[in-house]
PASEBA-1860 file (N, C-alpha, C; in nm, 3 decimals):
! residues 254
1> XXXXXXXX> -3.329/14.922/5.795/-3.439/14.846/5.850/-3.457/14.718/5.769 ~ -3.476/14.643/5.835/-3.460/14.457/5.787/-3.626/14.465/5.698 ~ -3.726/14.483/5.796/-3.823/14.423/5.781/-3.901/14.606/5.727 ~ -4.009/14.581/5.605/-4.008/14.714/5.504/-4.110/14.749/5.617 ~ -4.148/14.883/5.613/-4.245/14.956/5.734/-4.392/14.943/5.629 ~ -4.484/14.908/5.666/-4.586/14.953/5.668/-4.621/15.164/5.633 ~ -4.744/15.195/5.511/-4.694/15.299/5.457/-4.824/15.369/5.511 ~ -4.834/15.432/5.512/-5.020/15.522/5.554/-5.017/15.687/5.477
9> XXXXXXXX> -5.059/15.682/5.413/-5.064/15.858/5.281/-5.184/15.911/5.338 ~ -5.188/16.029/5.349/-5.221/16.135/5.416/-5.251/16.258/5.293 ~ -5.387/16.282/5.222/-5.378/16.351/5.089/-5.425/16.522/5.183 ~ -5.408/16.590/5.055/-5.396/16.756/5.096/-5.594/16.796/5.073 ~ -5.588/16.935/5.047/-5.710/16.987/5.104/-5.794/16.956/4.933 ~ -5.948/16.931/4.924/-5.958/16.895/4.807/-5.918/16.822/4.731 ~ -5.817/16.678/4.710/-5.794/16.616/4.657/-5.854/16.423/4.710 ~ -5.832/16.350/4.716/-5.824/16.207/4.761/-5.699/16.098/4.785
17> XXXXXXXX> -5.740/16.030/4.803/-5.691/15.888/4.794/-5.591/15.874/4.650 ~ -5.694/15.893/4.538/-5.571/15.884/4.430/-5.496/15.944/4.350 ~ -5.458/16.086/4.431/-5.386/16.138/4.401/-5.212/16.056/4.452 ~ -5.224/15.953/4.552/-5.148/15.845/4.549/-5.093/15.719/4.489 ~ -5.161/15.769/4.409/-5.189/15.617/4.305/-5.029/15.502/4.264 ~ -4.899/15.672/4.219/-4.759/15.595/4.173/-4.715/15.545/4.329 ~ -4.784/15.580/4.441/-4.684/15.524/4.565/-4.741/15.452/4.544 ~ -4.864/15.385/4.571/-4.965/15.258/4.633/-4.902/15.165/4.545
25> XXXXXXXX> -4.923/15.199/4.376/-4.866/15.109/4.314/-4.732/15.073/4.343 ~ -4.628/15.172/4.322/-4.471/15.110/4.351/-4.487/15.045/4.492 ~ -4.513/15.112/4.601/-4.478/15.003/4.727/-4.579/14.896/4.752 ~ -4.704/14.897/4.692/-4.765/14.741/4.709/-4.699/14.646/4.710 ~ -4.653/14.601/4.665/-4.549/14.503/4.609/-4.440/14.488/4.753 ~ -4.405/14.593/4.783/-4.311/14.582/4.898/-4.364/14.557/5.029 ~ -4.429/14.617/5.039/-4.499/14.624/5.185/-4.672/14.665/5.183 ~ -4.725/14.637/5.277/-4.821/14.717/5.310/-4.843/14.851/5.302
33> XXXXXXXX> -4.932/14.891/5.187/-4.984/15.074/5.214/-5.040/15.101/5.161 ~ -5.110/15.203/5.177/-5.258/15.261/5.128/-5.278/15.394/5.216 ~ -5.348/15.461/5.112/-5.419/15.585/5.136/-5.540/15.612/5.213 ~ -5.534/15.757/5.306/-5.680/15.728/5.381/-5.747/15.892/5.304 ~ -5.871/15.849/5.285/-5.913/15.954/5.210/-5.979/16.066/5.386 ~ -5.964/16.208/5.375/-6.023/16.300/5.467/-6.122/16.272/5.459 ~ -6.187/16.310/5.571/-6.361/16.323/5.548/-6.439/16.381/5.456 ~ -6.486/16.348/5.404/-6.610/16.439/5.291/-6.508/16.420/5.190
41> XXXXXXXX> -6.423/16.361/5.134/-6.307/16.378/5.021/-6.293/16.228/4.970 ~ -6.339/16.240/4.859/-6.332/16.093/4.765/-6.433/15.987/4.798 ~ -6.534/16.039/4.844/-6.663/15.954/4.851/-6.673/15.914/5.002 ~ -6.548/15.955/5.118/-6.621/15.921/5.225/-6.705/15.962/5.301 ~ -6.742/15.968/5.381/-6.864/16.052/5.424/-6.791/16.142/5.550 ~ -6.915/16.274/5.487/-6.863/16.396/5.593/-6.877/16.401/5.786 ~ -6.832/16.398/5.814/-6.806/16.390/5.975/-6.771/16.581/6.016 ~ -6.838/16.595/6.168/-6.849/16.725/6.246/-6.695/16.764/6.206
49> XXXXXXXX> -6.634/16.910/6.197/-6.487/16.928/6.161/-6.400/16.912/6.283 ~ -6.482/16.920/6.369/-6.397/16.917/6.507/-6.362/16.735/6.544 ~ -6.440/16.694/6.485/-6.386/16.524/6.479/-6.294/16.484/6.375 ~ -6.198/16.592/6.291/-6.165/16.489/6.191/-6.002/16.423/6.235 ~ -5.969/16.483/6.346/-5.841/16.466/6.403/-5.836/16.305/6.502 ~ -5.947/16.326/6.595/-6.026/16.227/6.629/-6.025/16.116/6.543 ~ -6.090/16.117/6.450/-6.151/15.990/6.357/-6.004/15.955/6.257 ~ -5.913/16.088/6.226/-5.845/16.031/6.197/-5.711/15.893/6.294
57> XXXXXXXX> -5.683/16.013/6.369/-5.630/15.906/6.502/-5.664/15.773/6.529 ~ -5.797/15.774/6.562/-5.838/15.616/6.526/-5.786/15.540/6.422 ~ -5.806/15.583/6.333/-5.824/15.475/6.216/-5.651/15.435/6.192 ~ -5.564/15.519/6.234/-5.379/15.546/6.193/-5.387/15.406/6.335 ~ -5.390/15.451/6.412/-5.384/15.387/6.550/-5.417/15.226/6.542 ~ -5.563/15.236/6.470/-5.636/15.077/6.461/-5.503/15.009/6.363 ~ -5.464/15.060/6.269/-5.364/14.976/6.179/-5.257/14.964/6.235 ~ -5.166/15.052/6.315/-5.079/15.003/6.389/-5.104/14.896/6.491
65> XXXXXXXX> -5.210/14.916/6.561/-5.225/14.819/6.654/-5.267/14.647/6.563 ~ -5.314/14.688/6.484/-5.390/14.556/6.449/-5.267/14.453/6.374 ~ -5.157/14.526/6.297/-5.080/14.467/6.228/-4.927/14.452/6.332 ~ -4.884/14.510/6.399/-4.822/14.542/6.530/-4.690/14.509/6.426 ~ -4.641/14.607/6.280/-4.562/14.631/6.215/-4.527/14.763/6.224 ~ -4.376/14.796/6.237/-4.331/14.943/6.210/-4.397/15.071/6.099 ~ -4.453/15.146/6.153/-4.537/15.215/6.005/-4.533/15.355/5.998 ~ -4.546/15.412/5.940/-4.480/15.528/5.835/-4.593/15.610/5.848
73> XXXXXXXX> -4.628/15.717/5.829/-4.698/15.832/5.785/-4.693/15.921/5.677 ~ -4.719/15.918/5.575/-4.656/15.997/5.514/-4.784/16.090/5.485 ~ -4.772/16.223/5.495/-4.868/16.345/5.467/-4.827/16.468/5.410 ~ -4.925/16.507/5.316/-4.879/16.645/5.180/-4.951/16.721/5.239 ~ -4.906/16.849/5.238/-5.004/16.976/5.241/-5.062/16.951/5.372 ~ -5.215/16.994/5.352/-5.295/16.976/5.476/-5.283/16.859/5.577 ~ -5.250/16.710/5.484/-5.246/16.612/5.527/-5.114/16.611/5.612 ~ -5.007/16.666/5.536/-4.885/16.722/5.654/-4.940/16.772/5.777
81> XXXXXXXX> -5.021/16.870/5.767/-4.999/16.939/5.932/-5.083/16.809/5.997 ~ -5.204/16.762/5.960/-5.279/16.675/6.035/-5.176/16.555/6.029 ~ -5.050/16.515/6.002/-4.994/16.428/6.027/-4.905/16.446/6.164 ~ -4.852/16.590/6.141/-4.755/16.644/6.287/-4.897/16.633/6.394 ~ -4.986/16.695/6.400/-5.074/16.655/6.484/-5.135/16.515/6.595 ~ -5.077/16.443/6.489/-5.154/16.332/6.453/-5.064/16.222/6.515 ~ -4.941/16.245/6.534/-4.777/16.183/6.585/-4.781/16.222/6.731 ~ -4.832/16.318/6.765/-4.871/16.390/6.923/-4.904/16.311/7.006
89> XXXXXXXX> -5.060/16.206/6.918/-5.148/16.092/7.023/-5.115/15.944/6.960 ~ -5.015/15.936/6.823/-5.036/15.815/6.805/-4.913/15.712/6.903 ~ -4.953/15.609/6.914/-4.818/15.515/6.987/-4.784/15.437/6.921 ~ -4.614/15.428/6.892/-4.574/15.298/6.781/-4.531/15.331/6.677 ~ -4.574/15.498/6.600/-4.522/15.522/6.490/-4.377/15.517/6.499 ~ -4.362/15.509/6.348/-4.212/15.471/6.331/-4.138/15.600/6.257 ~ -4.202/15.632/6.210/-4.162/15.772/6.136/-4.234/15.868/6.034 ~ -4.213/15.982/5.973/-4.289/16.111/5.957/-4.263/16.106/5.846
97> XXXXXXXX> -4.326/16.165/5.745/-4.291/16.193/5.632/-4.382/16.320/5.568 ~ -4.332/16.434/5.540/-4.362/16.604/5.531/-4.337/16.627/5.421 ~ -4.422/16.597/5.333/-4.411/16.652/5.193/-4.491/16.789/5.122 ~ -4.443/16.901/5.102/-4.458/17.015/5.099/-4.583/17.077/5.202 ~ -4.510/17.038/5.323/-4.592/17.111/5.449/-4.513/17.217/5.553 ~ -4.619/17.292/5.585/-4.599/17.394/5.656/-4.676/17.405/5.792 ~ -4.586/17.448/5.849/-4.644/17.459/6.023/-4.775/17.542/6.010 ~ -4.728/17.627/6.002/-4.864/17.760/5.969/-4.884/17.787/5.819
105> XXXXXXXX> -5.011/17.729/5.766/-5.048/17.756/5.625/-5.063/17.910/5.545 ~ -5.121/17.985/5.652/-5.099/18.108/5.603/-5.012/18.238/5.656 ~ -4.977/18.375/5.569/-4.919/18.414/5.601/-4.955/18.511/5.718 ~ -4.854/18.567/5.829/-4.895/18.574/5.947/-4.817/18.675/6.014 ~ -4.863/18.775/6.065/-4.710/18.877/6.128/-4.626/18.759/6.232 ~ -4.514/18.770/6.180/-4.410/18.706/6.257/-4.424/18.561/6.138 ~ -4.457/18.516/6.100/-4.438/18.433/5.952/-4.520/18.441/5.822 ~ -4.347/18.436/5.761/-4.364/18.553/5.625/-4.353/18.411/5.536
113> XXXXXXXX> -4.380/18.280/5.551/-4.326/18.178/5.468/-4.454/18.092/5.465 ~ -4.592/18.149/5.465/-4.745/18.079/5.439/-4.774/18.183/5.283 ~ -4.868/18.097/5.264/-4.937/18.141/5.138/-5.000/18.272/5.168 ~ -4.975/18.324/5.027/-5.020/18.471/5.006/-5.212/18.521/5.019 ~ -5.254/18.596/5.033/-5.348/18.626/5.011/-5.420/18.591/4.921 ~ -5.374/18.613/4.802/-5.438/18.628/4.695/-5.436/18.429/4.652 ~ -5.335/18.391/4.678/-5.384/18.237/4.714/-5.508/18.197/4.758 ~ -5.469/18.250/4.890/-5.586/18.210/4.972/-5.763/18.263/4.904
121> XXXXXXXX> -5.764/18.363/4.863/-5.911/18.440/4.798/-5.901/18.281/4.705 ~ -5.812/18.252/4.606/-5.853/18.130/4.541/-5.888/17.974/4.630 ~ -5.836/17.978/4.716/-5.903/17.860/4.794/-6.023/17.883/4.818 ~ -6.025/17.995/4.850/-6.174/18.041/4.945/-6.316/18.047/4.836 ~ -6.269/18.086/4.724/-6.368/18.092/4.603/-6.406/17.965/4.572 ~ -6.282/17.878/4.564/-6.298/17.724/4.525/-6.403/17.641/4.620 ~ -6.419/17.685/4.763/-6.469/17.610/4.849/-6.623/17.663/4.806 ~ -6.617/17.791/4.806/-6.761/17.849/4.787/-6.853/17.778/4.725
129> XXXXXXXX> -6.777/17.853/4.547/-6.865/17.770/4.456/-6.854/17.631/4.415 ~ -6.714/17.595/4.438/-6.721/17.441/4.405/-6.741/17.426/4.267 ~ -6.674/17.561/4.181/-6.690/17.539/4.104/-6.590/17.481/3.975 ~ -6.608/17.362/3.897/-6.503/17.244/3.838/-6.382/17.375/3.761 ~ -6.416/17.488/3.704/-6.322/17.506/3.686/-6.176/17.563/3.762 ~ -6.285/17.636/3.897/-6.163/17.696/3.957/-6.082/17.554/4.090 ~ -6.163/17.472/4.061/-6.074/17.348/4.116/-5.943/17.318/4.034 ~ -5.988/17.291/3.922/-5.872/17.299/3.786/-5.760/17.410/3.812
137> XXXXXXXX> -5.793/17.503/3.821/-5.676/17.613/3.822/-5.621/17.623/3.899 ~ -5.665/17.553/4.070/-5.589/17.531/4.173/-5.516/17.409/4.130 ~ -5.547/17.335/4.082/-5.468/17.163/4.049/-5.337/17.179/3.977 ~ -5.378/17.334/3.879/-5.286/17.373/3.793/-5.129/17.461/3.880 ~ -5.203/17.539/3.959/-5.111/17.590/4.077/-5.044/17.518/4.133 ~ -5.093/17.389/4.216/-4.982/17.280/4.236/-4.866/17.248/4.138 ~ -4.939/17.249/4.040/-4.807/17.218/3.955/-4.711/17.297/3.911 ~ -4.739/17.417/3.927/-4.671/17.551/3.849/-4.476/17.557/3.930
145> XXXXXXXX> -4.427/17.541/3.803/-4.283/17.558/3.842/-4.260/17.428/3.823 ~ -4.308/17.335/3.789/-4.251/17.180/3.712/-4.279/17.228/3.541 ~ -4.142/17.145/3.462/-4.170/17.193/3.321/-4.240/17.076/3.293 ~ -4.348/17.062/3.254/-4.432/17.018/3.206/-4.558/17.061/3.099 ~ -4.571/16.968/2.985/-4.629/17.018/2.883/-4.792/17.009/2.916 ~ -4.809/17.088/2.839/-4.995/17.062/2.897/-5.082/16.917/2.841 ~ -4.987/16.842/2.726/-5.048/16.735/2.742/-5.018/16.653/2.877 ~ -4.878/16.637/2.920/-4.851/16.604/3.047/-4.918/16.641/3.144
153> XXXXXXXX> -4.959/16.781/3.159/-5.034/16.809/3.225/-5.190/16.745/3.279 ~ -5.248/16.742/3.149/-5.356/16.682/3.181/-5.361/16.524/3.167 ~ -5.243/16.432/3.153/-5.234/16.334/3.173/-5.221/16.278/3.355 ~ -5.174/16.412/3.406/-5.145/16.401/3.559/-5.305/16.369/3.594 ~ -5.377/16.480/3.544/-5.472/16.572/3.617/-5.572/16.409/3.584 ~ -5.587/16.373/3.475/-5.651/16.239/3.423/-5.670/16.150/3.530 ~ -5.533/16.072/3.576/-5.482/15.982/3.700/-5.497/16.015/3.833 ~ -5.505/16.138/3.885/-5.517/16.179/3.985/-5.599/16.251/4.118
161> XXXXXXXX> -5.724/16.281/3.995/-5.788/16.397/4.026/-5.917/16.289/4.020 ~ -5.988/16.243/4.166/-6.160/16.150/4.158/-6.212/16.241/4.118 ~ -6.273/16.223/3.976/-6.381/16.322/3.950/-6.504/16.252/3.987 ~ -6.520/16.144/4.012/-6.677/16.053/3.990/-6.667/16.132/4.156 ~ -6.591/16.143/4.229/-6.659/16.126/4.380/-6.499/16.281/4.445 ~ -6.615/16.379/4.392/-6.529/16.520/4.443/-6.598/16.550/4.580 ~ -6.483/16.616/4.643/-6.504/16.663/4.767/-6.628/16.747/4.830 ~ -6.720/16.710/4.916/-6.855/16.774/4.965/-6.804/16.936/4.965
169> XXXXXXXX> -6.892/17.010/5.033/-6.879/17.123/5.023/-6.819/17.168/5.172 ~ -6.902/17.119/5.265/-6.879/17.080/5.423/-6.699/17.044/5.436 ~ -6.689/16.972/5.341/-6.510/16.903/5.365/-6.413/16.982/5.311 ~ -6.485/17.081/5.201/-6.404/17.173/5.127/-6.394/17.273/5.257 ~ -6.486/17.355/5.320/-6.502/17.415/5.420/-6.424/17.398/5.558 ~ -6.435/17.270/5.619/-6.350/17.209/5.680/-6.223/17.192/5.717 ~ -6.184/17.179/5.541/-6.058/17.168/5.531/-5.973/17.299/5.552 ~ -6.081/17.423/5.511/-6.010/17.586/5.513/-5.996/17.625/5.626
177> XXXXXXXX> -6.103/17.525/5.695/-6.069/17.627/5.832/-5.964/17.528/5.953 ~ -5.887/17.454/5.921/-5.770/17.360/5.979/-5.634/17.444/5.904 ~ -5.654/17.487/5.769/-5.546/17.536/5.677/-5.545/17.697/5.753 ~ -5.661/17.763/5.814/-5.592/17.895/5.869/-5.620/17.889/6.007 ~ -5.629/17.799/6.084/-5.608/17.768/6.243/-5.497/17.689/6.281 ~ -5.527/17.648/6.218/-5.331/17.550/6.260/-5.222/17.629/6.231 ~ -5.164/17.648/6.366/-5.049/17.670/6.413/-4.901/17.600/6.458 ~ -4.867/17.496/6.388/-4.781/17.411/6.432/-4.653/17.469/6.477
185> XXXXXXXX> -4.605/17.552/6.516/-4.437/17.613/6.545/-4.415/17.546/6.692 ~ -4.549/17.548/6.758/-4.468/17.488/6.912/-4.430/17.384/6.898 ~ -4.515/17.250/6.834/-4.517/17.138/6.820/-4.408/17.083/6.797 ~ -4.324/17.106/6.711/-4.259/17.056/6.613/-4.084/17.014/6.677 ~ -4.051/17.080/6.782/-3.897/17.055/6.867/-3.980/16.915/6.960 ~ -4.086/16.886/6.951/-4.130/16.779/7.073/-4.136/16.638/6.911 ~ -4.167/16.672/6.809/-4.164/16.553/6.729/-4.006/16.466/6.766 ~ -4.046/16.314/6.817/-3.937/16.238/6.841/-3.915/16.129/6.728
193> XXXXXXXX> -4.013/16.090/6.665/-3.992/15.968/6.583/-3.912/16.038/6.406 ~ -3.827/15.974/6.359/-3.751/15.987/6.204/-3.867/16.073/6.155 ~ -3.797/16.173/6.116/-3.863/16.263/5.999/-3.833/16.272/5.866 ~ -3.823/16.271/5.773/-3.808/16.304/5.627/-3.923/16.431/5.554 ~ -3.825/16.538/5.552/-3.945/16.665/5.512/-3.915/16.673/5.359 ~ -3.942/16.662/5.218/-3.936/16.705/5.095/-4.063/16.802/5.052 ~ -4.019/16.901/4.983/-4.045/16.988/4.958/-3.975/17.027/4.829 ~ -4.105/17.109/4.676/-4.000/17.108/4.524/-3.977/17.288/4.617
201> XXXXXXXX> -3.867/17.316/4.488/-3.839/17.441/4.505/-3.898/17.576/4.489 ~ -4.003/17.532/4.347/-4.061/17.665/4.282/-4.187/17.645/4.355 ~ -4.219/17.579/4.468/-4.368/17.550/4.512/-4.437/17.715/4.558 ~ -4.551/17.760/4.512/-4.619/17.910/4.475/-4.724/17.874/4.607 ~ -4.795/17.751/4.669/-4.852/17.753/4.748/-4.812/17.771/4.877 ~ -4.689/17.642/4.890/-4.641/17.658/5.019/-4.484/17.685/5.004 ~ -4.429/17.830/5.032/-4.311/17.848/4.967/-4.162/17.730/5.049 ~ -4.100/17.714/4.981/-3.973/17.631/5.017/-3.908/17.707/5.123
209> XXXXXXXX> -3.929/17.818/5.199/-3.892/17.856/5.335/-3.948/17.763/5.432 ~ -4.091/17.714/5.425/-4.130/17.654/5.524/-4.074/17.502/5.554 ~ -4.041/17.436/5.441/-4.022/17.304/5.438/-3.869/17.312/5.506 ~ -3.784/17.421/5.503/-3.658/17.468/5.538/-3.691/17.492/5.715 ~ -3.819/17.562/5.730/-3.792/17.597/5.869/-3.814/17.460/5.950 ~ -3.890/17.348/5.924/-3.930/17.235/5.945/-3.798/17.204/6.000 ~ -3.754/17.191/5.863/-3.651/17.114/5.937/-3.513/17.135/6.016 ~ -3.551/17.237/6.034/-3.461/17.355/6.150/-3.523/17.333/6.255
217> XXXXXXXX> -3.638/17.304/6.299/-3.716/17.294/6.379/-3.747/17.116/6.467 ~ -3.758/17.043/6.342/-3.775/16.916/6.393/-3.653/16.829/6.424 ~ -3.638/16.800/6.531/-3.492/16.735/6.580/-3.481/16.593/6.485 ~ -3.331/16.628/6.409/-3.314/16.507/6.329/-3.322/16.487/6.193 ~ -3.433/16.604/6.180/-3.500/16.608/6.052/-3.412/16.589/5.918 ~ -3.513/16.495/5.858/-3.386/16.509/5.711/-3.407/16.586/5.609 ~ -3.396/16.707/5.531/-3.484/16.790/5.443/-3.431/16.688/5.273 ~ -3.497/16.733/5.201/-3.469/16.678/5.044/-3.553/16.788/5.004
225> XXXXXXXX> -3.485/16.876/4.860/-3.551/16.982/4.792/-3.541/16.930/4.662 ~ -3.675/16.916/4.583/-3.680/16.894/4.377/-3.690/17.025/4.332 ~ -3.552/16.999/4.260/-3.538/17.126/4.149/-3.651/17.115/4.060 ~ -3.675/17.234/3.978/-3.793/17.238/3.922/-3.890/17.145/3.933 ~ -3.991/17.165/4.067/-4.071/17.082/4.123/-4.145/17.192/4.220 ~ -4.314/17.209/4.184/-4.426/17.307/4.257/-4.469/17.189/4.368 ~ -4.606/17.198/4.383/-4.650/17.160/4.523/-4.657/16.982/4.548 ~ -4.633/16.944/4.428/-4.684/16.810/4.434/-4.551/16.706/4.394
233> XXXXXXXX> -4.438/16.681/4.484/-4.367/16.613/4.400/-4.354/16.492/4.370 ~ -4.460/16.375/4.474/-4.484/16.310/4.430/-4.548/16.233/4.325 ~ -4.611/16.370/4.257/-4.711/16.316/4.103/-4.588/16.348/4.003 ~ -4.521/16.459/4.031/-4.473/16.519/3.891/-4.299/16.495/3.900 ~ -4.217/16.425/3.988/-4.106/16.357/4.008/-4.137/16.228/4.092 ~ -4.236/16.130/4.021/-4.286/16.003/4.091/-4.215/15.892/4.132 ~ -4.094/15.911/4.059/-3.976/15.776/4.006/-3.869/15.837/4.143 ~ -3.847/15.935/4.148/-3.729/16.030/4.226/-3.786/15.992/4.371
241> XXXXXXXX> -3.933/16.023/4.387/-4.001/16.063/4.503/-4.000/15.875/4.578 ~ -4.032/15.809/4.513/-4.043/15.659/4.538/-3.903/15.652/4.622 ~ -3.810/15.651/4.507/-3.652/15.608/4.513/-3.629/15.651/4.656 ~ -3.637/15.807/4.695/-3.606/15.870/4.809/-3.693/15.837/4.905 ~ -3.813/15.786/4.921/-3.880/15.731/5.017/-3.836/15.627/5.059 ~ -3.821/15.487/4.976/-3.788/15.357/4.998/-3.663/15.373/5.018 ~ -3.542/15.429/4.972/-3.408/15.456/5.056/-3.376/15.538/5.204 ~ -3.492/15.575/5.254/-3.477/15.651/5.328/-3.544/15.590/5.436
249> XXXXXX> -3.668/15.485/5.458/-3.674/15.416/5.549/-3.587/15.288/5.510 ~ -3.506/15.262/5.439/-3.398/15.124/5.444/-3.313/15.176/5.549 ~ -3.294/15.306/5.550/-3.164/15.305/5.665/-3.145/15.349/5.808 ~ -3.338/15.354/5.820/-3.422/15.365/5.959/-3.350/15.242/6.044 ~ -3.314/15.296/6.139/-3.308/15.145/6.281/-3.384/15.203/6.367 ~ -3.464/15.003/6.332/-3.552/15.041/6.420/-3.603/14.886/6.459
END
């Protein structure tokens, strides 16, 4: 591709906007992109849950239309499935980007490749009380299966994690109940625009079967797997994750 695509980040359940921070920074410079924070997540304000698909659509839609440049999606986790969703009504996108997402978030007779139970009791506690530490220990779960030292650790958690402006309670809520209603398996043979699915290997939330069935599933699809790399590989292989993004729409025609 001649001309660089326009970038749009898509963050997971409980987190924000700057948990994007090494993309925004590396591709500013190149092109247009920026992060859209969920509702109730990083200081924006909470909206009905049944609108957040809605409101998101708009806002993906208004930037394509307004800049009438080739543009990208890229979405983690939750922000993954609401991105396959989200490609259904938009017109113009140029291509997908599935970073440790799963069709169906939890586990399910007839799919054995969603998060475990006992996961889930920790989401579900987290939403409850909202309370700072068991947010932490989920932040820590993302990371689990990258070698990383715990000063590293909390150098991530430092950069990444809005503490001035944490997620409402309503959006924490919100967000759980999109993570065990969404069903994406039909969807996914009708996705037409470039896909790129990455997914690390040791990921404990969303296991590396799913990011595999993706792309068995999505016509075209390109998979990329990080060795020792949990849920997040754009924070904790940032340099790798860039490289393979920006090489991977260079050789988009479009």
């Amino acid at each position: 591709m001649k001309t660089p695509p326009h970038i749009i980040f898509l963050h997971g359940w409980g987190q924000s906007t700057q948990i994007w921070h090494q993309q925004v920074k590396h591709f500013s410079p190149l092109t247009r992109s920026y992060a859209i924070n969920l509702p109730g997540h990083g200081g924006s304000p909470d909206i009905a849950t049944e609108a957040w698909l809605t409101h998101l659509q708009q806002e993906v839609q208004h930037h394509i239309n307004t800049h009438n440049q080739p543009t990208i999606l890229v979405g983690w986790s939750l922000g993954g499935q609401i991105a396959i969703k989200l490609q259904q009504e938009l017109k113009g996108l140029s291509g997908l980007v599935l970073v440790s997402t799963t069709p169906r978030f939890r586990q399910h007779h007839g799919w054995m490749h969603g998060c475990s139970d006992e996961v889930w009791q920790g989401f579900s506690q987290a939403a409850e009380t909202q309370n700072p530490k068991l947010m932490q220990r989920f932040f820590q779960m993302m990371l689990h299966g990258d070698k990383l030292s715990r000063h590293a650790l909390r150098d991530i958690a430092k950069t990444a994690i809005n503490n001035d402006n944490p997620p409402t309670a309503q959006a924490l809520q919100a967000g759980l109940s999109y993570l065990s209603d969404l069903d994406l398996r039909q969807n996914l043979t009708s996705i037409t625009c470039p896909t790129l699915i990455v997914h690390g290997q040791q990921d404990v939330i969303v296991p590396v079967q799913a990011g595999q069935y993706l792309a068995q599933q999505i016509p075209h699809a390109e998979l990329h797997l990080f060795e020792d790399c949990g849920h997040a590989p754009f924070l904790t292989h940032h340099v790798a994750f860039n490289q393979l993004l920006e090489q991977w729409w260079k050789n988009l025609s479009m």
